[in-house]
C-alpha positions as YAML, in Angstrom:
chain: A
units: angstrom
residues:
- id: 1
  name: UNK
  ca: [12.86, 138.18, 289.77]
- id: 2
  name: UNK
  ca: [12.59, 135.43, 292.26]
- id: 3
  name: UNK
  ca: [14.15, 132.11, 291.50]
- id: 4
  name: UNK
  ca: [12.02, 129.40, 290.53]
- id: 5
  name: UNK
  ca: [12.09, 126.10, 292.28]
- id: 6
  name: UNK
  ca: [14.49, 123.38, 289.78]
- id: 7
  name: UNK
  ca: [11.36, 121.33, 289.88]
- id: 8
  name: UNK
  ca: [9.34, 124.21, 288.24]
- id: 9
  name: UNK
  ca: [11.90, 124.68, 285.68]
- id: 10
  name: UNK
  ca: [11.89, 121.20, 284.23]
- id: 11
  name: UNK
  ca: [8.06, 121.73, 283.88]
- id: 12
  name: UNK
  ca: [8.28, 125.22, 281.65]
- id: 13
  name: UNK
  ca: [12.17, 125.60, 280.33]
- id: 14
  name: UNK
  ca: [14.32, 125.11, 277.26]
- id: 15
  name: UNK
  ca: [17.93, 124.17, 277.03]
- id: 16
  name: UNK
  ca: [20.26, 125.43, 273.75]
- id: 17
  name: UNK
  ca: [21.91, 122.36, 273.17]
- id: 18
  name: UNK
  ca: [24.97, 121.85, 270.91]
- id: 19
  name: UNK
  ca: [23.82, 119.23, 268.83]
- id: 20
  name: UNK
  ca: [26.76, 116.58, 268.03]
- id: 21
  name: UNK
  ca: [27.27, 114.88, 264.69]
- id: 22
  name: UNK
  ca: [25.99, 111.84, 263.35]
- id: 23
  name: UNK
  ca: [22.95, 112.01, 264.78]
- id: 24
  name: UNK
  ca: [19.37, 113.42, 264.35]
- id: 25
  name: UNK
  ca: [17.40, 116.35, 265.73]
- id: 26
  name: UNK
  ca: [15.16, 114.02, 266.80]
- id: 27
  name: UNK
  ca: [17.18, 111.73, 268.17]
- id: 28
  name: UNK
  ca: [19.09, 114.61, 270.13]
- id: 29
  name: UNK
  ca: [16.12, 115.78, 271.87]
- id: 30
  name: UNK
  ca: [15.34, 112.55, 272.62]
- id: 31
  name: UNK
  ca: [18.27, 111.76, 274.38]
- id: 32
  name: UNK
  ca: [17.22, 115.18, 276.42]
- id: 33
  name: UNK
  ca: [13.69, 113.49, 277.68]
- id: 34
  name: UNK
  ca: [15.62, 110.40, 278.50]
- id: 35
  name: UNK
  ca: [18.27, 112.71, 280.62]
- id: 36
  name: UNK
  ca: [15.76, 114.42, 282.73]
- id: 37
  name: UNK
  ca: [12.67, 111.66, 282.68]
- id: 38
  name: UNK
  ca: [10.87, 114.20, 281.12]
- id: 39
  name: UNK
  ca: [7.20, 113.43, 279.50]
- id: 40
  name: UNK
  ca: [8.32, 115.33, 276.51]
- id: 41
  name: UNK
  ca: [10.44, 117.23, 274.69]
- id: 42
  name: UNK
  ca: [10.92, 119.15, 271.08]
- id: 43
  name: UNK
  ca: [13.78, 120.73, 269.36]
- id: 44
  name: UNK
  ca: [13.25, 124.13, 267.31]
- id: 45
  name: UNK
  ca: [14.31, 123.62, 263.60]
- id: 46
  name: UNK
  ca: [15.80, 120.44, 262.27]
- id: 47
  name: UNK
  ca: [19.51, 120.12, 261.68]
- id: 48
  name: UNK
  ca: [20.00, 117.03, 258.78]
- id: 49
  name: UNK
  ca: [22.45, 114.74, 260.99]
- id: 50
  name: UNK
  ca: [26.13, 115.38, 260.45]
- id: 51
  name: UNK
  ca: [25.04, 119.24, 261.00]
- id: 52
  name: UNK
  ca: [26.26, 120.23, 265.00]
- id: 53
  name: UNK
  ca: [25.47, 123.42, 266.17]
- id: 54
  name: UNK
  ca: [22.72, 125.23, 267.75]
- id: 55
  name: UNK
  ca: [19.30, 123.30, 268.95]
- id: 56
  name: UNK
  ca: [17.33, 124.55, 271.53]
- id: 57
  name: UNK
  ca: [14.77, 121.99, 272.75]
- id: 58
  name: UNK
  ca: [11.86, 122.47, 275.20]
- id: 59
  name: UNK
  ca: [10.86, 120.61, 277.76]
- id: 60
  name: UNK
  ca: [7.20, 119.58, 278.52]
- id: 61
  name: UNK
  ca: [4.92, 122.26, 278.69]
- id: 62
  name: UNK
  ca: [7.15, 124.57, 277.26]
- id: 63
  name: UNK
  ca: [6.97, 122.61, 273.71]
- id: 64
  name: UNK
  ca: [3.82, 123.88, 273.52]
- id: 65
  name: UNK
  ca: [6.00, 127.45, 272.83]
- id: 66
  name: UNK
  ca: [7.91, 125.33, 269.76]
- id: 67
  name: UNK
  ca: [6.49, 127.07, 266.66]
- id: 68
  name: UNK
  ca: [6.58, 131.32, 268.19]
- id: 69
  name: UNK
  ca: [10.91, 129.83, 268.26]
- id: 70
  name: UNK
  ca: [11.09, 127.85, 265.42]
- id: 71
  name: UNK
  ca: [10.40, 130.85, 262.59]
- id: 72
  name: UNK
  ca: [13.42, 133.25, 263.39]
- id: 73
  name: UNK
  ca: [16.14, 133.47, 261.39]
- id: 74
  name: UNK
  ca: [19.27, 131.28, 261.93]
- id: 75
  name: UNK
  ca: [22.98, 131.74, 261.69]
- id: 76
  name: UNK
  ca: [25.22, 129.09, 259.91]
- id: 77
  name: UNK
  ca: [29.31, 128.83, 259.33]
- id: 78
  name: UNK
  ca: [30.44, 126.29, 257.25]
- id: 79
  name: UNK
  ca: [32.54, 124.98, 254.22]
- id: 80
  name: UNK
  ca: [31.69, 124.01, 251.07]
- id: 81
  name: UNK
  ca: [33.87, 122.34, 247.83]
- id: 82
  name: UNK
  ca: [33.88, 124.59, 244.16]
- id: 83
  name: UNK
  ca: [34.09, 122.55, 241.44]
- id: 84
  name: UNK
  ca: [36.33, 124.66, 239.18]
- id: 85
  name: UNK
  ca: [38.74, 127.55, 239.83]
- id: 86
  name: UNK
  ca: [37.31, 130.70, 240.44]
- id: 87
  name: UNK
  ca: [38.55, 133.83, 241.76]
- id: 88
  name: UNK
  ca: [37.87, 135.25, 245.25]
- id: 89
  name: UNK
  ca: [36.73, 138.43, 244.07]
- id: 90
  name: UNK
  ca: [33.89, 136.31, 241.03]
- id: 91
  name: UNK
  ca: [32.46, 134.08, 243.94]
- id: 92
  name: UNK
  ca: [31.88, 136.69, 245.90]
- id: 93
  name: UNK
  ca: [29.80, 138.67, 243.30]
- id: 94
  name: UNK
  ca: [28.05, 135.18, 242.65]
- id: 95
  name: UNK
  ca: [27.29, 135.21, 246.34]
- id: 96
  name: UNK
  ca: [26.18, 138.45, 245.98]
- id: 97
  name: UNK
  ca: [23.70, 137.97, 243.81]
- id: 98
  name: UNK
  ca: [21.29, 135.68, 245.95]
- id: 99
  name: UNK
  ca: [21.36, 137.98, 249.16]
- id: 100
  name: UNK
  ca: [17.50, 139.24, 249.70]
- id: 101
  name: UNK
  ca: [14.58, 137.39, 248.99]
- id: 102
  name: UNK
  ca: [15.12, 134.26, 246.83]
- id: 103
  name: UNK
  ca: [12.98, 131.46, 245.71]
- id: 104
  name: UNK
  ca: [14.20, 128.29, 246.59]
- id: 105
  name: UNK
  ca: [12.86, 124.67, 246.10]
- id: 106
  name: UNK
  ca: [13.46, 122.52, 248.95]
- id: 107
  name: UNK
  ca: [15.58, 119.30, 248.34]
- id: 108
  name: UNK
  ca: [14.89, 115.68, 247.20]
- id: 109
  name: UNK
  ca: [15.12, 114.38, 250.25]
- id: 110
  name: UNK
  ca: [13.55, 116.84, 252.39]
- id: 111
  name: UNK
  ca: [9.79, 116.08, 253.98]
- id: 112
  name: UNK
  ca: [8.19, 119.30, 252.92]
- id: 113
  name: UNK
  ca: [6.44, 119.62, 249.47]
- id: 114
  name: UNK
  ca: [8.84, 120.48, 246.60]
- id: 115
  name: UNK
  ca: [7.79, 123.84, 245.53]
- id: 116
  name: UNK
  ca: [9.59, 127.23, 245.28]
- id: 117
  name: UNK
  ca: [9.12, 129.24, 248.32]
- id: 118
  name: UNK
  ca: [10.16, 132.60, 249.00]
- id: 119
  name: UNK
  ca: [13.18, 133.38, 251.74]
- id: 120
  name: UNK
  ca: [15.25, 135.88, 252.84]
- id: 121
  name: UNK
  ca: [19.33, 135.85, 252.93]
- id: 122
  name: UNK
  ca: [20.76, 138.36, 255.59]
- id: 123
  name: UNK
  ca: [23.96, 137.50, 255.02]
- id: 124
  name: UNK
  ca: [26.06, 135.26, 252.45]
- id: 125
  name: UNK
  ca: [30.05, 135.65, 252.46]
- id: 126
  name: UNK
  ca: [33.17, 134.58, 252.44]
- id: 127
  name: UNK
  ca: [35.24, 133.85, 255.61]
- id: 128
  name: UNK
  ca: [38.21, 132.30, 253.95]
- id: 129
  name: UNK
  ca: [38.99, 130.73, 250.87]
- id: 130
  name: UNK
  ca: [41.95, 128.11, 249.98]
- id: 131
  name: UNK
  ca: [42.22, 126.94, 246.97]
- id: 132
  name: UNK
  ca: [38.47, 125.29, 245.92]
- id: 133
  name: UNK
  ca: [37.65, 124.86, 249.30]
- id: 134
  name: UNK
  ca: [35.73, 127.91, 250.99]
- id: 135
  name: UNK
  ca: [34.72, 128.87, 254.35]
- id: 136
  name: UNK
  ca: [31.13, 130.77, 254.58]
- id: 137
  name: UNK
  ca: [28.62, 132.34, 256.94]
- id: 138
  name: UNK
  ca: [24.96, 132.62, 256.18]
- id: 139
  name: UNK
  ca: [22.23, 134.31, 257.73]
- id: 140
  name: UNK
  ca: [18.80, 133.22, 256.66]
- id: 141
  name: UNK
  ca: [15.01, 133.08, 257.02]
- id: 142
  name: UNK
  ca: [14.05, 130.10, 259.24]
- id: 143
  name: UNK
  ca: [12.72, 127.64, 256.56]
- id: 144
  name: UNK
  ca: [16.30, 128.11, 254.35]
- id: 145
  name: UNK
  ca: [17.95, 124.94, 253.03]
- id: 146
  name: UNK
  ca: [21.87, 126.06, 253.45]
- id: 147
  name: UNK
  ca: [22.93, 123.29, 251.48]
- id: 148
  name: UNK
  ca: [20.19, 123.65, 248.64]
- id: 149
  name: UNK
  ca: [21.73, 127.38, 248.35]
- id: 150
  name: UNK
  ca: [25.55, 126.41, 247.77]
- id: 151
  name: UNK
  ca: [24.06, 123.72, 244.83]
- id: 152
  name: UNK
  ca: [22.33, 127.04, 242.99]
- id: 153
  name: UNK
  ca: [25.40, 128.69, 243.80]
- id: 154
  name: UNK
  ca: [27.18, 125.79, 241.87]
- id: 155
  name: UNK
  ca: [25.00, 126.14, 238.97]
- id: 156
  name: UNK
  ca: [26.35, 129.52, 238.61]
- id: 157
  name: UNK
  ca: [29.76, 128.96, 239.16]
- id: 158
  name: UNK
  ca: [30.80, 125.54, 237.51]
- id: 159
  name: UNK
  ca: [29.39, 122.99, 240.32]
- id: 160
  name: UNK
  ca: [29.62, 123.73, 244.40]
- id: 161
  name: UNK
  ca: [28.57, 121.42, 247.18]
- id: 162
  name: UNK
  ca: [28.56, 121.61, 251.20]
- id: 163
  name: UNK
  ca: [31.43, 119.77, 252.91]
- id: 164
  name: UNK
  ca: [30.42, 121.04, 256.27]
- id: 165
  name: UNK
  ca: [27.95, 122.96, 258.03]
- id: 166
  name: UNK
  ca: [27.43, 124.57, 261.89]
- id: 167
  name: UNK
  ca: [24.30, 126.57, 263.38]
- id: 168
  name: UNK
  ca: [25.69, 129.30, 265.32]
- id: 169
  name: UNK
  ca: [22.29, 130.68, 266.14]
- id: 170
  name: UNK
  ca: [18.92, 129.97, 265.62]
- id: 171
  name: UNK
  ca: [16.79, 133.45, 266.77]
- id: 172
  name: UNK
  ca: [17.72, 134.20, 270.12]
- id: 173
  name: UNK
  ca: [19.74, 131.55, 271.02]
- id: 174
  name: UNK
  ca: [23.87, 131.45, 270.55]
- id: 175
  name: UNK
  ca: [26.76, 128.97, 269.93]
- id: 176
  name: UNK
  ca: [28.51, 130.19, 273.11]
- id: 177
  name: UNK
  ca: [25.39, 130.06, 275.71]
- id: 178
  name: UNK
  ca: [25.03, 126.09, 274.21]
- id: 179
  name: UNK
  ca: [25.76, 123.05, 275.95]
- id: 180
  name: UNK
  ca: [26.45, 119.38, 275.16]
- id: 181
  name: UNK
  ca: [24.71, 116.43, 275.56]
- id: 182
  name: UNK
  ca: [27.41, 115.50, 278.68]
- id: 183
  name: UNK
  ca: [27.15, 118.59, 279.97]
- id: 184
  name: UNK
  ca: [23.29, 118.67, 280.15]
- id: 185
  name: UNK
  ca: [24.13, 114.76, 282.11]
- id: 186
  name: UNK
  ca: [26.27, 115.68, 284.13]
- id: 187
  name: UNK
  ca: [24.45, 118.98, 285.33]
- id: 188
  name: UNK
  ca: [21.38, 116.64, 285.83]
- id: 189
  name: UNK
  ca: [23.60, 114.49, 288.09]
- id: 190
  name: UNK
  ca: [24.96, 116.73, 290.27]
- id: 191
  name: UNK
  ca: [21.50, 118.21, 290.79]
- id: 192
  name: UNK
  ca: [20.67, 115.15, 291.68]
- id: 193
  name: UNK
  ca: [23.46, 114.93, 294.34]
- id: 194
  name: UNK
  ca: [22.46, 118.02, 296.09]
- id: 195
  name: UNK
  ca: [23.91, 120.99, 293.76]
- id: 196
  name: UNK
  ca: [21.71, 122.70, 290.94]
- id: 197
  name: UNK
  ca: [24.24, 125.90, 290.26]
- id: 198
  name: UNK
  ca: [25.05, 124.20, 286.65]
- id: 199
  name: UNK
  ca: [21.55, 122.70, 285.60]
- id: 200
  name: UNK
  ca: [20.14, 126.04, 286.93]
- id: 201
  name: UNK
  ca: [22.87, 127.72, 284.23]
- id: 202
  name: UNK
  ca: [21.61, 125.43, 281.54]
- id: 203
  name: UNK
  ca: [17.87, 125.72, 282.19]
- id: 204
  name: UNK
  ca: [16.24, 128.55, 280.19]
- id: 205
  name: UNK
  ca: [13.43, 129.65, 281.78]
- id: 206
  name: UNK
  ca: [10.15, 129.69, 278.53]
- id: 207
  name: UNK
  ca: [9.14, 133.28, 279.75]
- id: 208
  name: UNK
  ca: [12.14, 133.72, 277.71]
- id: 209
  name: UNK
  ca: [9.58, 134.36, 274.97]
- id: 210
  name: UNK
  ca: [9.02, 137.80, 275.86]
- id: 211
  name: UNK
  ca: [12.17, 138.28, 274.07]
- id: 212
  name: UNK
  ca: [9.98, 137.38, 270.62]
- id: 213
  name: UNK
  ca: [6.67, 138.44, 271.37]
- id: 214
  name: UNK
  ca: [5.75, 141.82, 272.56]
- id: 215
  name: UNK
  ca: [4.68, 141.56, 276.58]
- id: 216
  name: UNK
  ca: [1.90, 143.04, 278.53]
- id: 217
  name: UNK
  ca: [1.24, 143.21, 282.21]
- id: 218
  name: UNK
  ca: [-2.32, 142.28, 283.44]
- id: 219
  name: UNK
  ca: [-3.96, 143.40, 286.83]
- id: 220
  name: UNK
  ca: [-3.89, 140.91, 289.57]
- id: 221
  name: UNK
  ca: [-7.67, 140.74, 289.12]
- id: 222
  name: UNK
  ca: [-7.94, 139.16, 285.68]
- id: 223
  name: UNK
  ca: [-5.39, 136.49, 286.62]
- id: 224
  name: UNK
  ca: [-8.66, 134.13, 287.41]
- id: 225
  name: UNK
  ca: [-10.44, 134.76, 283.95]
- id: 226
  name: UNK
  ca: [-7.60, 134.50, 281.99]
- id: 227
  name: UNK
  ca: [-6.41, 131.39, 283.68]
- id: 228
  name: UNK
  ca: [-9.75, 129.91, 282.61]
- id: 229
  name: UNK
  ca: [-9.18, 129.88, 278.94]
- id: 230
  name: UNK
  ca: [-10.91, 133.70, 278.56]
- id: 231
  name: UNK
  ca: [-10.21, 136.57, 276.60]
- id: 232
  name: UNK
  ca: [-7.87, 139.37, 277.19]
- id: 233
  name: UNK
  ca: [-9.41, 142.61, 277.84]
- id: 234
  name: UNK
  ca: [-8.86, 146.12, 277.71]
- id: 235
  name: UNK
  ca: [-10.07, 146.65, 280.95]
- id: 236
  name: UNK
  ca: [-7.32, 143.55, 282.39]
- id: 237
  name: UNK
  ca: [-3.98, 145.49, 280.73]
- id: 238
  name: UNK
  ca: [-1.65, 148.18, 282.73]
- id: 239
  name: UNK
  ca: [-0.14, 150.52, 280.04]
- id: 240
  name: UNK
  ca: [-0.86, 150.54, 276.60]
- id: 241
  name: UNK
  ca: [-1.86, 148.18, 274.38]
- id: 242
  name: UNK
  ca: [0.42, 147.10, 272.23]
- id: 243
  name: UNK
  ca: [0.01, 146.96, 268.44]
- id: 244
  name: UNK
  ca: [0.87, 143.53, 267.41]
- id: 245
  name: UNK
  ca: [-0.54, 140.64, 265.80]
- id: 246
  name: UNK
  ca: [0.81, 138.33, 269.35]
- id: 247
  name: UNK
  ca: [1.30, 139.03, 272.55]
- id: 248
  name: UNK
  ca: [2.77, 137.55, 275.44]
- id: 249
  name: UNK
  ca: [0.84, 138.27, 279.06]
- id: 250
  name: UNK
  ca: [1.85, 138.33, 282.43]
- id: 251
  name: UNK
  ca: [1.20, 138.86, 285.81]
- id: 252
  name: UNK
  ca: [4.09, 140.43, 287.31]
- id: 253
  name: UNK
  ca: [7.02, 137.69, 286.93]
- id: 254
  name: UNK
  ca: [4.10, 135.21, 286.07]
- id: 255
  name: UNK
  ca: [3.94, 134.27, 282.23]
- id: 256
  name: UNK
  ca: [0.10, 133.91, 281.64]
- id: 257
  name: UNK
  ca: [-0.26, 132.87, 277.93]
- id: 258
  name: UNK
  ca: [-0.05, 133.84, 274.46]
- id: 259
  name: UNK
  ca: [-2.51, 135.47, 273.11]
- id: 260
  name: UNK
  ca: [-3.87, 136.66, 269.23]
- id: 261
  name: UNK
  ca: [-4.97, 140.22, 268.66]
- id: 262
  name: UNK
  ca: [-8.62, 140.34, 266.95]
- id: 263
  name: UNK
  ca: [-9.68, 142.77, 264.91]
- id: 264
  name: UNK
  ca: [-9.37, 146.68, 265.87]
- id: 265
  name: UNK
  ca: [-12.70, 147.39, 266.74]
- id: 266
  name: UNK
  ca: [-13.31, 150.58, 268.82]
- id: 267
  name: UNK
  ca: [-16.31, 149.14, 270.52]
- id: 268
  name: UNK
  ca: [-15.29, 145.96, 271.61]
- id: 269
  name: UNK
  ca: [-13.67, 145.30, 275.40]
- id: 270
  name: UNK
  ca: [-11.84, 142.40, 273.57]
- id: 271
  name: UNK
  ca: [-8.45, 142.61, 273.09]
- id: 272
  name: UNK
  ca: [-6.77, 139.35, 271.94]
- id: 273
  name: UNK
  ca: [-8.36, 135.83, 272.39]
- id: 274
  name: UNK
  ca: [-5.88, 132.88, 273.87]
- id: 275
  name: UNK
  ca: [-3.77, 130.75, 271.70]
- id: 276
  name: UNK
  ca: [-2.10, 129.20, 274.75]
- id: 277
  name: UNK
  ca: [-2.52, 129.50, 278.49]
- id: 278
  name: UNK
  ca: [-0.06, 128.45, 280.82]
- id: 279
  name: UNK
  ca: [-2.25, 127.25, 283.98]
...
């Protein structure tokens, strides 16, 4: 795949940023706009402040991409405080018990509606343990409140709160492919001295979202129609079509759009009808 222009990139990328502590989500991405003089940018899932970790933020057009990222599952480590002793072997049962789908009420002071929702825990163990204080990792449905989960832990075991708390991925972005806040500047400002190898490394090109949405290629000759906001059809698509509720189109190396499957009807030529088209 040819290179795209820096220029481009800044237009249609996202950067996985380690988000530091002590400040918000919000106020991370932000400080990203203000980096790069961008007109915009958004972050994929919130992180409460004194959570660091994994927070990959779009730039400009490519916010418009925010939600397809936002609902995949994320990875956390952290620690968190028991209030009385119990063994090893008892939390761990306890821990157990809430792996699957769950219904969990978000917290006081969270900005959604307070009502029991269903999620989904991957993954819910024990790293180390010392004493009453306990190291975890936690794999759950995008939407999970990590620290709402160790309180109903508490309730079964005698009383548990978080201490500490890192994303180490959040769906197909990683703790080690993330980057500071100084790293981001000072890629920016060697780019702007004449050398874009480590703001290339950091840019993520958005056709990244191939990775979460099945892909089709399109002949050359619909590249007009769909451009203009039109329907996909299954006259436009090389291969077969793929049997999913989104899809992600391009034309050769260029992304196109995303796009909604309608209906299966036999009879009709259309395929999927835009949701967003990158012109």
């Amino acid at each position: 795949m040819k290179q795209k222009p820096i220029n481009e990139l800044l237009e249609f990328s996202i950067i996985n940023v380690d988000k530091p502590a002590g400040i918000t989500s919000f106020k991370t991405a932000d400080k990203v706009r203000k980096i790069f003089n961008a007109r915009k940018t958004g972050h994929f899932g919130t992180l409460d402040p004194m959570v660091t970790g994994v927070l990959p933020i779009a730039i400009n057009r490519a916010c418009k991409l925010s939600d397809y990222f936002m609902k995949k599952d994320k990875e956390y480590s952290g620690k968190m405080r028991i209030h009385k002793n119990i063994s090893k072997e008892d939390l761990e049962k306890e821990m157990n018990k809430f792996l699957g789908k769950i219904m969990q009420k978000p917290p006081v002071k969270s900005r959604v509606k307070r009502v029991n929702r269903e999620r989904t825990i991957n993954k819910f163990r024990i790293i180390k343990m010392h004493k009453k204080i306990v190291e975890f990792e936690s794999d759950v449905q995008a939407g999970t409140y990590i620290r709402k989960l160790i309180s109903d832990l508490g309730e079964k075991t005698g009383g548990a709160h978080m201490t500490e708390l890192r994303r180490i991925r959040a769906g197909i972005f990683y703790e080690k492919d993330s980057h500071t806040l100084e790293e981001i500047y000072n890629a920016f400002q060697a780019y702007k001295d004449g050398n874009e190898e480590k703001l290339r490394k950091i840019l993520i090109p958005a056709e990244i979202i191939k990775q979460i949405i099945t892909s089709v290629q399109v002949k050359d000759e619909a590249l007009s129609h769909l451009l203009n906001g039109k329907n996909l059809l299954k006259e436009s698509i090389i291969g077969k079509i793929p049997n999913s509720e989104l899809i992600s189109v391009f034309c050769k190396d260029r992304f196109i759009g995303i796009y909604k499957r309608i209906e299966d009807n036999e009879n009709s030529k259309i395929v999927a009808r835009p949701e967003f088209v990158k012109n």
